[in-house]
Structure formats: structure tokens, C-alpha cells
LUMFIPA-444391 format. One record per residue: residue in three letters; x, y, z of N, C-alpha, C in turn. Coordinates in pm, whole numbers, padded with zeros to 5 digits, always signed. Example, Ala and Ser with C-alpha at 12.3 -4.5 7.8 and 13.67 -1.06 7.14 Angstrom:
<lovos>
ala+01319-00569+00780+01230-00450+00780+01320-00330+00780
ser+01285-00225+00708+01367-00106+00714+01290+00003+00787
</lovos>
This chain:
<lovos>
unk+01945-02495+01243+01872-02369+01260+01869-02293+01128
unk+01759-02224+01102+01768-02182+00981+01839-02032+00987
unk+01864-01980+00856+01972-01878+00828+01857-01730+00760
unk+01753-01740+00837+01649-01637+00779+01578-01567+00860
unk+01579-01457+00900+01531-01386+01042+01427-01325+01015
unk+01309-01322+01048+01169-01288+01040+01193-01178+01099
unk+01160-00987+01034+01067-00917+01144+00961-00884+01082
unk+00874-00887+01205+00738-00829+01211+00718-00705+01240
unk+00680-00634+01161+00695-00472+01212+00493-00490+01235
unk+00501-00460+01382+00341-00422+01453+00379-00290+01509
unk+00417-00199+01511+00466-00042+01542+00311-00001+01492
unk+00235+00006+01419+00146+00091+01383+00055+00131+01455
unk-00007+00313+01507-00099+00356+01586-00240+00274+01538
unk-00274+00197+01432-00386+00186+01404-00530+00271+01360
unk-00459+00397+01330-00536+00580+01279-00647+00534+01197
unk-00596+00459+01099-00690+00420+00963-00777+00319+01007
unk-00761+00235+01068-00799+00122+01144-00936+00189+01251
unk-00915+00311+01296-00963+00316+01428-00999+00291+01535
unk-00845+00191+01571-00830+00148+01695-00699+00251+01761
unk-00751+00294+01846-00599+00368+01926-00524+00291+01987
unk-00572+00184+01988-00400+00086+02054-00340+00002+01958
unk-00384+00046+01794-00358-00019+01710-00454-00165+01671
unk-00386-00246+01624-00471-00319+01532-00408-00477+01555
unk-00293-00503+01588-00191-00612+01606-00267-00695+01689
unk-00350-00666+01797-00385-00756+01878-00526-00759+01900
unk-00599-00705+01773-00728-00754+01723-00815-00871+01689
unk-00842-00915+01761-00903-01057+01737-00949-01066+01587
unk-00874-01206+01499-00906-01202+01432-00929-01347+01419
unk-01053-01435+01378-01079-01604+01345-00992-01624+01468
unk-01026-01567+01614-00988-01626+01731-00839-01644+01780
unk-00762-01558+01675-00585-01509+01763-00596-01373+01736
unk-00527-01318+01823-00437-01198+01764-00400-01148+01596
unk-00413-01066+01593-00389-01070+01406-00272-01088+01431
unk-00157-01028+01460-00022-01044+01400-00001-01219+01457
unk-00073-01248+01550+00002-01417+01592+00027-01504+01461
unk-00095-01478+01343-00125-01546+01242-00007-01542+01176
unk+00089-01459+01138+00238-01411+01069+00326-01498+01182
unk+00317-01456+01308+00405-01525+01351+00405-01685+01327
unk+00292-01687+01344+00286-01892+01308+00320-01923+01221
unk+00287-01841+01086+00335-01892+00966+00474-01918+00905
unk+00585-01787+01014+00709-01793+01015+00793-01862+01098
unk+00694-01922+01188+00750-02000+01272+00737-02133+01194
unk+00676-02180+01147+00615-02298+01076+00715-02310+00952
unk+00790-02190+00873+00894-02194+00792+01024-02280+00796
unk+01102-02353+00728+01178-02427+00769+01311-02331+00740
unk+01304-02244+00665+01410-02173+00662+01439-02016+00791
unk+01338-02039+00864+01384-01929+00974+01440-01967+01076
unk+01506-01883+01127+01567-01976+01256+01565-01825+01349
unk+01495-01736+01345+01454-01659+01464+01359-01534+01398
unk+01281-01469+01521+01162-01358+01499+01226-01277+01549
unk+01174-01164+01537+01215-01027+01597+01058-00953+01585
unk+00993-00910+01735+00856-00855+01687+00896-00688+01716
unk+00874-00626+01621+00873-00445+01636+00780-00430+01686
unk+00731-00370+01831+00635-00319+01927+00670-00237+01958
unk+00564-00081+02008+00543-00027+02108+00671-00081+02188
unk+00754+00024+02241+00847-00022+02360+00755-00041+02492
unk+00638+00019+02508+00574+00027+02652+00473-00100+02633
unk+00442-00181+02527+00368-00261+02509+00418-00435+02493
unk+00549-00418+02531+00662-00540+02478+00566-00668+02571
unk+00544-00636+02704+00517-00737+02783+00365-00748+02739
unk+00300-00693+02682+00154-00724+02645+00180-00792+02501
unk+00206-00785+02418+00244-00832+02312+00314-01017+02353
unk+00397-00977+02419+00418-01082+02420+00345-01172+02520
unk+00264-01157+02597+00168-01266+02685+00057-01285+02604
unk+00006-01211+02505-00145-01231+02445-00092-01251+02329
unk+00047-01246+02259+00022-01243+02080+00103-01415+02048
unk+00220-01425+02184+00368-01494+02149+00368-01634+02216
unk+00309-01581+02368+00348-01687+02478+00231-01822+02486
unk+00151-01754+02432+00024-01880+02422+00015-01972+02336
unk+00086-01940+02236+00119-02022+02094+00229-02164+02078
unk+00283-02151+02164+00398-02255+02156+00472-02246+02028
unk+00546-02133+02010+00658-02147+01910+00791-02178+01908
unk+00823-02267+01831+00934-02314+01788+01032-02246+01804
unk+01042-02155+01722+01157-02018+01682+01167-01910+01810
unk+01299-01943+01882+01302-01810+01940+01239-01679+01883
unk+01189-01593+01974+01159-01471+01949+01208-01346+02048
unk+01256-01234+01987+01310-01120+02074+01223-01008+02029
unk+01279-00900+02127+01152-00788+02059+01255-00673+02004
unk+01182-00582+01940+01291-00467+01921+01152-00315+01945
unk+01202-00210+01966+01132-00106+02029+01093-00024+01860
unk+00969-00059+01841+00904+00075+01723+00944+00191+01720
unk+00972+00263+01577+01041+00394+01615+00942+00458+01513
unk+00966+00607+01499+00791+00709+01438+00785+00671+01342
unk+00854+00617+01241+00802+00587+01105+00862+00405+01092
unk+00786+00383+00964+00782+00250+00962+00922+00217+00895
unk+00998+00307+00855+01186+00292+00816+01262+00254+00942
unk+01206+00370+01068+01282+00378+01188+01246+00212+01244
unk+01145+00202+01221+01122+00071+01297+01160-00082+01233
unk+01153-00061+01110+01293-00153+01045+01437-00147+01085
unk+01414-00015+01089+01585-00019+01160+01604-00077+01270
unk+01514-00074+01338+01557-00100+01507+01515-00258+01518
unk+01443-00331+01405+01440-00469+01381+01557-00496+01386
unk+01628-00436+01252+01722-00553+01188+01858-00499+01300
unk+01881-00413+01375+01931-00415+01463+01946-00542+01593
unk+01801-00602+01541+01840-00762+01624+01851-00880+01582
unk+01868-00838+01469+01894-00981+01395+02010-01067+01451
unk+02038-01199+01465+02161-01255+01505+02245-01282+01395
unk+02366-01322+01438+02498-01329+01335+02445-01434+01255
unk+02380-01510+01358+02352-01650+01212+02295-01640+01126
unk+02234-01558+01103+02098-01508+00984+02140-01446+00836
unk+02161-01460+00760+02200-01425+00623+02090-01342+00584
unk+01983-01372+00598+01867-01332+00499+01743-01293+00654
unk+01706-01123+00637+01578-01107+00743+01505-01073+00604
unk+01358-01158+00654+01200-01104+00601+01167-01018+00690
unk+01116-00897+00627+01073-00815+00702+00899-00851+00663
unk+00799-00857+00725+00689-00878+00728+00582-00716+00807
unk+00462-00711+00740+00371-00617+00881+00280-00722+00934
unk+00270-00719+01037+00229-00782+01150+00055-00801+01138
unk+00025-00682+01049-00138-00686+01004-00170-00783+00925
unk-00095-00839+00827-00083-00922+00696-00098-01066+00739
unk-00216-01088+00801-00186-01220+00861-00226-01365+00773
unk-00249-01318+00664-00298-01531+00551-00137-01530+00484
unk-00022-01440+00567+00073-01527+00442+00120-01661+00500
unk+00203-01723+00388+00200-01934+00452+00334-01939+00420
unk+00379-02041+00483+00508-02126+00523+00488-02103+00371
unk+00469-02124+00281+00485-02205+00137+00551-02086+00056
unk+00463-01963+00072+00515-01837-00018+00646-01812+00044
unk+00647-01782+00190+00778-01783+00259+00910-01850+00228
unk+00866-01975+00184+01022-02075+00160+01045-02046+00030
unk+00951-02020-00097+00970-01981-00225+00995-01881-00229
unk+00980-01761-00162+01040-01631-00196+01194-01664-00158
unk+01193-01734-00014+01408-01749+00029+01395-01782-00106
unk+01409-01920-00142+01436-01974-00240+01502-01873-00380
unk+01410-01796-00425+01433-01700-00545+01553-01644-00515
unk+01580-01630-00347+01638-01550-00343+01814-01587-00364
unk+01823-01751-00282+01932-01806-00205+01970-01850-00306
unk+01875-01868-00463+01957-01907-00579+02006-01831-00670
unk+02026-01728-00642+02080-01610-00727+02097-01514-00654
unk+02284-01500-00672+02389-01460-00582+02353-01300-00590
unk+02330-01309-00724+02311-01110-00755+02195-01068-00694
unk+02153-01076-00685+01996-01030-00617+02049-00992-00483
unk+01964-00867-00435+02022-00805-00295+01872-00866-00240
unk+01761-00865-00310+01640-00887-00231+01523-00923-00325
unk+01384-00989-00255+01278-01051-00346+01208-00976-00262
unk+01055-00951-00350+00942-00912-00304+00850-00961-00333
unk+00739-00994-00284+00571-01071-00322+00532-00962-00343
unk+00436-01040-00427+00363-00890-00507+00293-00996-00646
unk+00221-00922-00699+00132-00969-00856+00159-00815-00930
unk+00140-00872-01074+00125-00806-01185-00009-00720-01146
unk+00006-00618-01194-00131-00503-01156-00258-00595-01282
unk-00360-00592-01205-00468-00631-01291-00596-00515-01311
unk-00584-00442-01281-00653-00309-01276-00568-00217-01406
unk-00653-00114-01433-00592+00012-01516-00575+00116-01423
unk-00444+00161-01432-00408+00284-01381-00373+00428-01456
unk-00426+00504-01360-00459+00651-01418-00327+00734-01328
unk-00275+00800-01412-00185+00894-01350-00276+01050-01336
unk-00314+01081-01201-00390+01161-01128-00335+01303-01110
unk-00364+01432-01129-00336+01520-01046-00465+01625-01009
unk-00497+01641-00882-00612+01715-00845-00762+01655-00922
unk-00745+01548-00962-00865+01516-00972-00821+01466-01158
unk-00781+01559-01190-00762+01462-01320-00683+01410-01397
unk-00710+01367-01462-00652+01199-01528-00549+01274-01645
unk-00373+01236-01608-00296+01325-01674-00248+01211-01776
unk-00240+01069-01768-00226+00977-01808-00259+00840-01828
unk-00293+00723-01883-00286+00601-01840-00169+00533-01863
unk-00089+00470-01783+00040+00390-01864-00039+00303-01845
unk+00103+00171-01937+00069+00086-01976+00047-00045-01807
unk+00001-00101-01769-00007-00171-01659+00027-00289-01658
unk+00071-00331-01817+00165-00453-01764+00329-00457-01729
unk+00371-00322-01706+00505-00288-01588+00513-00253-01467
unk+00371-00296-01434+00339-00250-01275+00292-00363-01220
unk+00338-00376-01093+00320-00524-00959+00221-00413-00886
unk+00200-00478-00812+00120-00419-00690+00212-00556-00548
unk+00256-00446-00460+00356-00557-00370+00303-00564-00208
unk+00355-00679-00169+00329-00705-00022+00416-00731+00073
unk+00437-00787+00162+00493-00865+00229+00488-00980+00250
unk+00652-01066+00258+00749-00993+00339+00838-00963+00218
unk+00901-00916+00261+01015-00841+00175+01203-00892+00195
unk+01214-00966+00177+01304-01034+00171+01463-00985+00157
unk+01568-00974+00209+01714-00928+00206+01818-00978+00220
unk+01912-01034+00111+02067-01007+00241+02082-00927+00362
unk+02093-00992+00446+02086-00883+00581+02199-00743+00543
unk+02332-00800+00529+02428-00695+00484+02394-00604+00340
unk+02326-00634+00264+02261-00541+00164+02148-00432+00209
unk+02070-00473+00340+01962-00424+00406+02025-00340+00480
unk+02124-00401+00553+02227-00278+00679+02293-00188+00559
unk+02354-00235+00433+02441-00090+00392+02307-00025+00351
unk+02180-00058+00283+02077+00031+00214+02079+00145+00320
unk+02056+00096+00448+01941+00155+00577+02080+00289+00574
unk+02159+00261+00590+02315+00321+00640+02269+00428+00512
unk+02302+00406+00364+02325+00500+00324+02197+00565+00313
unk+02078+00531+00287+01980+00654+00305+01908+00733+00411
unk+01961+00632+00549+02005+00786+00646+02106+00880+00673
unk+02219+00847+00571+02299+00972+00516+02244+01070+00489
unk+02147+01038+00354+02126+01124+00286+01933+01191+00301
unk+01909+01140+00428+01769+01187+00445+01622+01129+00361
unk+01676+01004+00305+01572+00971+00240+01505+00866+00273
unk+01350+00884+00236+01205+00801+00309+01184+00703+00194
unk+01170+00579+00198+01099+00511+00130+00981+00465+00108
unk+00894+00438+00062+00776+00400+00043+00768+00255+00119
unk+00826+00179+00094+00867+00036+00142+01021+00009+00120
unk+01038-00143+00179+01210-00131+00261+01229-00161+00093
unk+01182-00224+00006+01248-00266-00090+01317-00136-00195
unk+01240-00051-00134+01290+00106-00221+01363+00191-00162
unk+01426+00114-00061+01562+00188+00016+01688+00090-00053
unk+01652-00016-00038+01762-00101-00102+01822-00082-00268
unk+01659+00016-00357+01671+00024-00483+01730+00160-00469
unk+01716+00214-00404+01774+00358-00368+01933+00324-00340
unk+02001+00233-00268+02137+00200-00280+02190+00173-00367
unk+02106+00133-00481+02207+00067-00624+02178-00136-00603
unk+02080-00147-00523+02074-00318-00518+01957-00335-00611
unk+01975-00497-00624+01873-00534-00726+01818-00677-00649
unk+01650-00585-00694+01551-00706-00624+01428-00704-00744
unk+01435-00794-00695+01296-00893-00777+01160-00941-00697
unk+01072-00886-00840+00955-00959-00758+00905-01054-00787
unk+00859-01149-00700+00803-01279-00702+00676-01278-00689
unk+00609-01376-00768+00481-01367-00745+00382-01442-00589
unk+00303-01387-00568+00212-01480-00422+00087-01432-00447
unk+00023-01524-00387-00141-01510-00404-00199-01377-00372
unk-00289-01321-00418-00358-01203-00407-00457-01196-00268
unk-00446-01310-00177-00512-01317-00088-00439-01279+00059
unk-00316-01239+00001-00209-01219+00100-00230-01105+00152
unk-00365-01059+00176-00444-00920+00206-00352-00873+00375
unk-00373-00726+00368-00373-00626+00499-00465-00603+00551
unk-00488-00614+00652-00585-00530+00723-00548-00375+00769
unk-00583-00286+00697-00612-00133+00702-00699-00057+00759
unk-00771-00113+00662-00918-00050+00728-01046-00161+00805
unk-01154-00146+00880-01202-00178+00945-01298-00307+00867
unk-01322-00201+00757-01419-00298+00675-01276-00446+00608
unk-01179-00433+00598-01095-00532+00553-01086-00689+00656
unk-01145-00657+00760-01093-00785+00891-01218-00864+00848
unk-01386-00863+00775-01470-00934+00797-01390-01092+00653
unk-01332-01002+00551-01309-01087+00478-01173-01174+00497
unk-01064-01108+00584-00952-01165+00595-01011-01309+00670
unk-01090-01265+00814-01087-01368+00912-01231-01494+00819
unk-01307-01481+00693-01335-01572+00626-01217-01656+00532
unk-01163-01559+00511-01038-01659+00473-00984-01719+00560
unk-00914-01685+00653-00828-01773+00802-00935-01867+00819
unk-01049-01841+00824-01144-02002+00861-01161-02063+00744
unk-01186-02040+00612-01140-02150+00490-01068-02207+00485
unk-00922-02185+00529-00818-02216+00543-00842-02394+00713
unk-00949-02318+00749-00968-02473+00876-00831-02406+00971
</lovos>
């Protein structure tokens, strides 16, 4: 069994999206969007269990239309979404099992990532002891403008900037002390990897294809689900 615990955080109202029941179980190239993540982590040789973050009132719908039709390998449990997307990491890795060394935390919208980026990110990770955590992500290929009210207060330089995705990769026990100490101290992260940098851990980013797209907004699903069918 593998030693790497997948969560899927699908908690999101879907606001930006403009779907009010969210976006997770949007038909996308003929599954569920989030099923596409789950397959791919199921298909991983280094996971050996899921954890899906849902809606607590939606657990049994989620799982008959996203989980049960699929025939997966990897046990899966659920854990209950909480108001922000920190709270609902928390209440993931709250189910992680003892056997698991390492949870990916994944969003459930993100559905072209592959078994392949998955085993190379563990990888970066399981070979270097110091590292608390890895992240996917690319080098920024765009110029960035440092903004206020409209205008342009700066450009830095953009080859010290990634642009990052999921999943986000952890020592589970580096992820439990991060979560621990910055709800001590009241602080929000942008993503989980900047709660862990907020503890004093050190993560790295790895590179993955730029196709490892979100679906956000409405106009984003015509091009994801041409990719999922390129893909066959």
C-alpha cells in the first residue's frame, strides 16, 4: 500500500464559476470534474488512500455520482468542508491514516493532473530528507507589474517568480505542526504551502506542465474538457 494520502479539497460554493452547487460535479469530457483527480490519484502507485473534502450535507451525492461509478482502487473516506479553504485542509488531513507519511493535497477542480507529475513530485520529495514539502508550479513567463489602484508601482524581475498549482505535497507531521501553529497565531494563507513557509519549513517547487489548468471561471471548462479528450 502506498505511504501517500491524496486530499481533494471540492468544498468550493462555485461564486466565480456560477454554479450554486458549485462546480465539482460539472460534467466535464463526460465525468464529474473532480472524478478526473480522483482517477489520476488513484492510478498513482505511490498513494495508498483519498480523502474527498465535501459539503458535509452533500457526502452521499458526491460519492454516488463522483466515486462509486468509477471502480477505484484506493480506498476513499470523506472529510466535512469547513468556510475557508485552510479550514477544509484541516479537516482533510484530520483523516489521513497512520500509514501515510506524505498527504497531496489537490482542488478537486484541477482535473488534467497525471499519475506521472504525481509520482515525480513524491519523488522530489521522498529523496530529500530536508524538505518539509514540494509544489507544481512553472517559472512565471509573463511580466509582472506591482499594482496599486490602478498603477504600475513596479516591475520586478520575473525570473524569481513560479506561478503554482496543485497538488501540494507534505510530510504529513510537517503539515499537522504548520496547521497547529498558524491557528495559534490567526494566520490565513494564500495556499497550504504558505502555512508550512510560515512555520519555518522548506519546500520546493517542482516543475509540471502548464496544462495542469483550474477550472474557475465558466469560460475555462470549454478548453480543459478539449484537453481531457486529446488526452483519448
Amino acid at each position: 500500500m502506498g505511504d501517500v494520502c491524496a486530499v481533494i479539497v471540492a468544498g468550493g460554493s462555485g461564486q466565480r464559476f456560477g454554479n450554486p452547487g458549485g462546480k465539482q460535479l460539472i460534467d466535464a469530457a463526460g465525468r464529474p470534474l473532480m472524478t478526473w483527480s480522483l482517477l489520476a490519484f488513484d492510478a498513482a502507485p505511490s498513494v495508498g488512500h483519498i480523502v474527498v473534502v465535501c459539503p458535509a450535507g452533500r457526502t452521499e451525492e458526491v460519492r454516488r455520482r463522483a466515486v462509486d461509478p468509477f471502480d477505484l482502487t484506493v480506498p476513499v473516506s470523506f472529510a466535512p468542508a469547513g468556510d475557508t479553504r485552510q479550514d477544509s485542509t484541516r479537516s482533510g488531513l484530520a483523516e489521513v491514516p497512520e500509514t501515510c507519511d506524505f498527504v497531496a493535497i489537490h482542488d478537486g477542480a484541477r482535473p488534467l493532473i497525471t499519475p506521472e507529475v504525481i509520482e515525480g513530485a513524491v519523488r522530489v520529495l521522498r529523496e530529500d530528507a530536508e524538505l518539509d514539502g514540494v509544489v507544481c508550479g512553472q517559472p512565471a513567463v509573463d511580466t509582472l507589474k506591482l499594482v496599486e489602484d490602478g498603477m504600475i508601482l513596479d516591475t520586478p524581475d520575473r525570473s524569481r517568480f513560479w506561478t503554482v498549482q496543485t497538488p501540494q505535497i507534505f510530510r504529513v507531521e510537517a503539515l499537522r505542526r504548520a496547521e497547529d501553529a498558524v491557528r495559534a497565531e490567526g494566520f490565513v494563507g494564500t495556499d497550504d504551502a504558505s502555512i508550512v513557509e510560515r512555520a519555518g519549513g522548506r519546500v520546493r517547487c517542482v516543475e509540471a506542465p502548464r496544462d495542469n489548468l483550474k477550472v474557475t471561471l465558466p469560460e475555462d471548462l470549454p478548453l480543459v474538457e478539449f484537453l481531457l479528450r486529446s488526452r483519448g
